[in-house]
C-alpha positions in Angstrom: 39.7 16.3 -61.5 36.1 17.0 -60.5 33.3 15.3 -59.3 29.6 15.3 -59.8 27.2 14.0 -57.8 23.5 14.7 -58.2 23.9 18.8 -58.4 27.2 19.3 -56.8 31.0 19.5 -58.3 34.1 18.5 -56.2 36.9 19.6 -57.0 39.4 16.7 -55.8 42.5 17.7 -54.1 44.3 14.6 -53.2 43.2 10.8 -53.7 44.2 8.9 -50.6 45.7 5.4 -50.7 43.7 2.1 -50.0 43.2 -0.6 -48.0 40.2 -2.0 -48.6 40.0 -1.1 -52.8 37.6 1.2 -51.9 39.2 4.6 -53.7 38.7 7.7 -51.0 39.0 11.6 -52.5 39.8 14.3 -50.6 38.0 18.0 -52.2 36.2 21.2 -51.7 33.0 22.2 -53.5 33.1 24.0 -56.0 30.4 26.3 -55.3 31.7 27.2 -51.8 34.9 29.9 -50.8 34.2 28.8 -47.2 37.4 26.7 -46.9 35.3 23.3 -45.9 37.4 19.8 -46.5 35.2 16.5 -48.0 35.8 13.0 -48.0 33.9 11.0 -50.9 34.2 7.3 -50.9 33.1 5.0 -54.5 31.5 2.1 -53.3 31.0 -0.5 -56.9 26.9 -1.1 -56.7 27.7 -4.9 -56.8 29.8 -4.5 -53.1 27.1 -2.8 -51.7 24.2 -4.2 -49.7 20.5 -3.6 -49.3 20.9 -3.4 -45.2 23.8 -0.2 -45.9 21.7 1.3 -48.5 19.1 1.0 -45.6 21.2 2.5 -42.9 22.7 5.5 -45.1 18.8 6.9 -46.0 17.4 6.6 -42.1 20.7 8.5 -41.2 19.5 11.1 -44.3 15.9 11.1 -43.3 16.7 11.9 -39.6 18.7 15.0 -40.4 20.9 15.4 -37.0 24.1 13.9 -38.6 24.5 16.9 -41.3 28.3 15.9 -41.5 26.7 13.4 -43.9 26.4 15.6 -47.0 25.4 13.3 -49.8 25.0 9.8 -51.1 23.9 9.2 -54.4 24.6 6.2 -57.5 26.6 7.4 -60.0 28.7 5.8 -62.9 27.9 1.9 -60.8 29.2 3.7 -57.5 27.2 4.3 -54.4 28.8 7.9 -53.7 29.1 9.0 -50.2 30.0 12.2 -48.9 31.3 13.7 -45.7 31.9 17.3 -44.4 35.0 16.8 -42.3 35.0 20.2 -41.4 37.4 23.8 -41.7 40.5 23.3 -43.6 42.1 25.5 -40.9 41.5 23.3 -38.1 44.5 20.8 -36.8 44.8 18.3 -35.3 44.3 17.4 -31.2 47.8 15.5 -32.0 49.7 18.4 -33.7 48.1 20.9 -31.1 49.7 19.0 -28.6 52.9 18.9 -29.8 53.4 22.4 -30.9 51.2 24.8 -29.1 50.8 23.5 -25.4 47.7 24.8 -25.1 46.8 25.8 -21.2 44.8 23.6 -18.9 41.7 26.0 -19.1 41.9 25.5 -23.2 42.7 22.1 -23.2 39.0 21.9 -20.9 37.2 23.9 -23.1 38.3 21.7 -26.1 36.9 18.3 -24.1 33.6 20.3 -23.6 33.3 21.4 -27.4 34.5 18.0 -28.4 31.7 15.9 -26.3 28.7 18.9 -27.6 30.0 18.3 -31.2 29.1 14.6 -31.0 25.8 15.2 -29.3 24.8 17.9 -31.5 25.8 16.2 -34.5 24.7 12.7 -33.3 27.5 11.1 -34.9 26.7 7.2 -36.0 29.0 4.7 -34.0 30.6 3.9 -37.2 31.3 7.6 -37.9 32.5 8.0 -34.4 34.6 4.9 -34.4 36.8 5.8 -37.6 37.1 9.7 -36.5 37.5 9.5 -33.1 41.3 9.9 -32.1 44.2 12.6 -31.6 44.9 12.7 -36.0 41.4 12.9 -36.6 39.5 15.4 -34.1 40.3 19.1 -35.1 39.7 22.4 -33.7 39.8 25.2 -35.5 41.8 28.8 -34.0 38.6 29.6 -32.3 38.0 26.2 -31.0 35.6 24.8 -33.3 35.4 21.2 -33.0 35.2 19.1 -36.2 36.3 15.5 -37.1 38.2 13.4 -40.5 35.5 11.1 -41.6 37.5 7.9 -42.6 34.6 6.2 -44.8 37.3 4.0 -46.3 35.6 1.0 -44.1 31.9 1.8 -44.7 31.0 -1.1 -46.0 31.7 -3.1 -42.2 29.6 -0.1 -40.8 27.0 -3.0 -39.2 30.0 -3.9 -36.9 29.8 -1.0 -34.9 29.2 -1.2 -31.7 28.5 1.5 -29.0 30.9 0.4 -26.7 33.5 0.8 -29.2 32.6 4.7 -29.4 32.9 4.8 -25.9 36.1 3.4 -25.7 36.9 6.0 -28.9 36.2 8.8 -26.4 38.0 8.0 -23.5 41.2 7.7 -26.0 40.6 11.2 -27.1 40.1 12.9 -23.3 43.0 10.6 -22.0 44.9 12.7 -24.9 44.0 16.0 -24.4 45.2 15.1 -20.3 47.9 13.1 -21.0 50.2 14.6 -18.2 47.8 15.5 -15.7 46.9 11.6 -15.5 50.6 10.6 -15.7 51.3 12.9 -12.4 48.0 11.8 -11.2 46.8 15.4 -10.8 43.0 15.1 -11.8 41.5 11.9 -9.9 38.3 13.6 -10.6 38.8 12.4 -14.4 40.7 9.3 -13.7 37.5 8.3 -12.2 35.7 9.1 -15.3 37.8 7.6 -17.5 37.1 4.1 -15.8 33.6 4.4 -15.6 33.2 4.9 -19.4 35.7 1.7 -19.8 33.6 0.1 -17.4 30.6 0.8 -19.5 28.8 2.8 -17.0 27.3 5.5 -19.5 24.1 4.8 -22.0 25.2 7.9 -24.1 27.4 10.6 -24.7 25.3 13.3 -22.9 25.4 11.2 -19.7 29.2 11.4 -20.2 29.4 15.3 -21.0 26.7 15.7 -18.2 29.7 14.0 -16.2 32.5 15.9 -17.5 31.3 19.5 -16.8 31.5 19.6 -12.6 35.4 18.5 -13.6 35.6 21.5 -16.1 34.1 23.8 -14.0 36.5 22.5 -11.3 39.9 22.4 -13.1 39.3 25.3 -15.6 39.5 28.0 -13.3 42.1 26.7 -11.8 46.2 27.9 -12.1 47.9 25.5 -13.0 51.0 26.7 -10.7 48.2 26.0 -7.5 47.4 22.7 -9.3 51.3 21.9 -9.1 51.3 22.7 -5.5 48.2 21.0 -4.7 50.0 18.2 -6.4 53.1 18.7 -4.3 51.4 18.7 -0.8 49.3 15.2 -2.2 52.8 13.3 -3.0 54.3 14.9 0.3 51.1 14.1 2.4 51.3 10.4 0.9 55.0 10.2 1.3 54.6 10.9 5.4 51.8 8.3 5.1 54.5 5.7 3.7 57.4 6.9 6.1 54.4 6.3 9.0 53.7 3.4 8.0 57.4 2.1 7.7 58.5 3.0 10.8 55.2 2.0 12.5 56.2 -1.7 11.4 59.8 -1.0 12.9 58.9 0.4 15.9 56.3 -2.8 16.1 60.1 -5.5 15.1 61.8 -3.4 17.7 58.9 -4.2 20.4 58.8 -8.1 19.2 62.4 -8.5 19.6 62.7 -7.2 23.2 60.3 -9.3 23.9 61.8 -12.2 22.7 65.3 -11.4 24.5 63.2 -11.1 28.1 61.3 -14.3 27.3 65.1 -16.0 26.3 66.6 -14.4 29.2 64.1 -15.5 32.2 63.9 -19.4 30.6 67.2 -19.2 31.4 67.2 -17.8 34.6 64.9 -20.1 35.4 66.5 -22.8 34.3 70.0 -22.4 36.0 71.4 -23.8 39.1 70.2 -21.5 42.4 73.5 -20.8 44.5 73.0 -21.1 48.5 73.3 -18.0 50.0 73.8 -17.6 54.1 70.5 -16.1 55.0 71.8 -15.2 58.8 75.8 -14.4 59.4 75.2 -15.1 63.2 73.8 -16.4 66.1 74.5 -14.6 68.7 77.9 -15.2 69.5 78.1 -17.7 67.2 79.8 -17.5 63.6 77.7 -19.6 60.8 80.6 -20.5 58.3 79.4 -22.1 55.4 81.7 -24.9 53.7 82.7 -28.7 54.3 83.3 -30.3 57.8 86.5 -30.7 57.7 87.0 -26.5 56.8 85.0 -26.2 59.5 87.2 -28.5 61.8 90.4 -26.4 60.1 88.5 -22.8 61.1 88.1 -24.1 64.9 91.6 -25.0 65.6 
């Protein structure tokens, strides 16, 4: 199956299943041997709307989103086209999983992912529906490029910013999935929640943030970053076993002085014997006892 819009053919390779109704085509041009994937979406004329019609010719007239190919009417259909990119790139996910890539590769891929979406100046909505571990690719030389999803074009007025945003942290939170489980990069931890928190205007003030953590973590073996890692936990483990016996030694101090404080009440408190304070005097013998022992001791 091909198909034309204005002077292009697509040859289609696979039609994807719906949600929406909207029918979704995956192809390659015809005139090109460069291995490049599209996305074309038919859109019925009577489902579209004045305000999209709008929004797809300022993103054409402005020229910096060229993954935006086409658009055009044909046959009752508002046509639209995406470049999604090498058909020998894979997926962030399936890298992952099979090739482990290093912690200096899995930096430079952040870095080429954030420049691709400033270079290309991806919509929000375009961003929003391509931004996760299935649909950001890199190619063998680690050329980023993205899956368009245009299956939900026609809600592209309710994307929001933030939502992009929250798109990209999911992606970086990927590619350092372990490091932040064994809390080895605080440096991007803290990143992370300052783009949740909304902190950032754009994504250049988030790649301007990013690159001091590359630069810091990319050079770096990840064997030292293990011990580094090692020394934190065992530094923060003597900080608990400080603090533990700290509050034990404090108990231990408490309680003695509760046993002195129980110990002199009751000294205090219990009958004082009388004690001879002189034996003699002079010749004399003091005795201590009744009269009658003392009659008894004369005799």
């Amino acid at each position: 199956m091909v198909i034309r819009i204005l002077d292009q053919n697509y040859f289609v390779l696979q039609t994807l299943p719906s949600e929406t109704g909207l029918l979704q085509y995956v192809c390659k041009n015809v005139a090109e041997n460069d291995g490049r994937i599209y996305r074309i979406v038919n859109i019925p004329l009577e489902e579209t709307t004045p305000e999209m019609i709008s929004w797809l010719n300022g993103i054409w007239r402005a020229g910096r989103f060229h993954e935006l190919r086409q658009y055009a009417v044909e046959k009752d259909c508002l046509q639209v086209v995406a470049d999604c990119g090498s058909e020998t790139a894979v997926s962030v996910e399936q890298i992952l999983e099979e090739e482990k890539p290093a912690l200096k590769e899995r930096c430079e891929m952040a870095g080429k992912f954030l420049q691709r979406l400033i270079l290309s100046d991806v919509p929000a909505f375009f961003a929003i529906h391509a931004l996760d571990a299935e649909h950001v690719r890199f190619t063998p030389s680690l050329d980023c490029c993205f899956t368009f999803e245009l299956e939900q074009l026609k809600r592209f007025a309710s994307a929001a910013p933030s939502k992009e945003f929250h798109r990209i942290r999911a992606v970086l939170r990927k590619l350092f999935s372990n490091e932040l489980r064994d809390k080895k990069m605080p440096e991007l931890k803290d990143l992370l929640d300052r783009i949740l928190q909304l902190e950032f205007s754009d994504t250049m003030e988030i790649y301007k943030a990013w690159l001091p953590i590359a630069e810091q973590y990319a050079g770096m073996d990840e064997e030292k970053l293990q011990r580094k890692d090692f020394f934190t936990a065992l530094k923060e483990k003597l900080k608990l076993a400080a603090g533990f016996f700290k509050k034990a030694f404090g108990l231990v101090i408490l309680g003695l002085a509760i046993a002195y404080l129980v110990i002199s009440i009751k000294n205090f408190t219990a009958p004082t014997e009388q004690k001879d304070i002189y034996k003699t005097i002079g010749d004399m013998e003091i005795v201590s006892g009744t009269a009658e022992e003392t009659e008894e001791n004369h005799e």
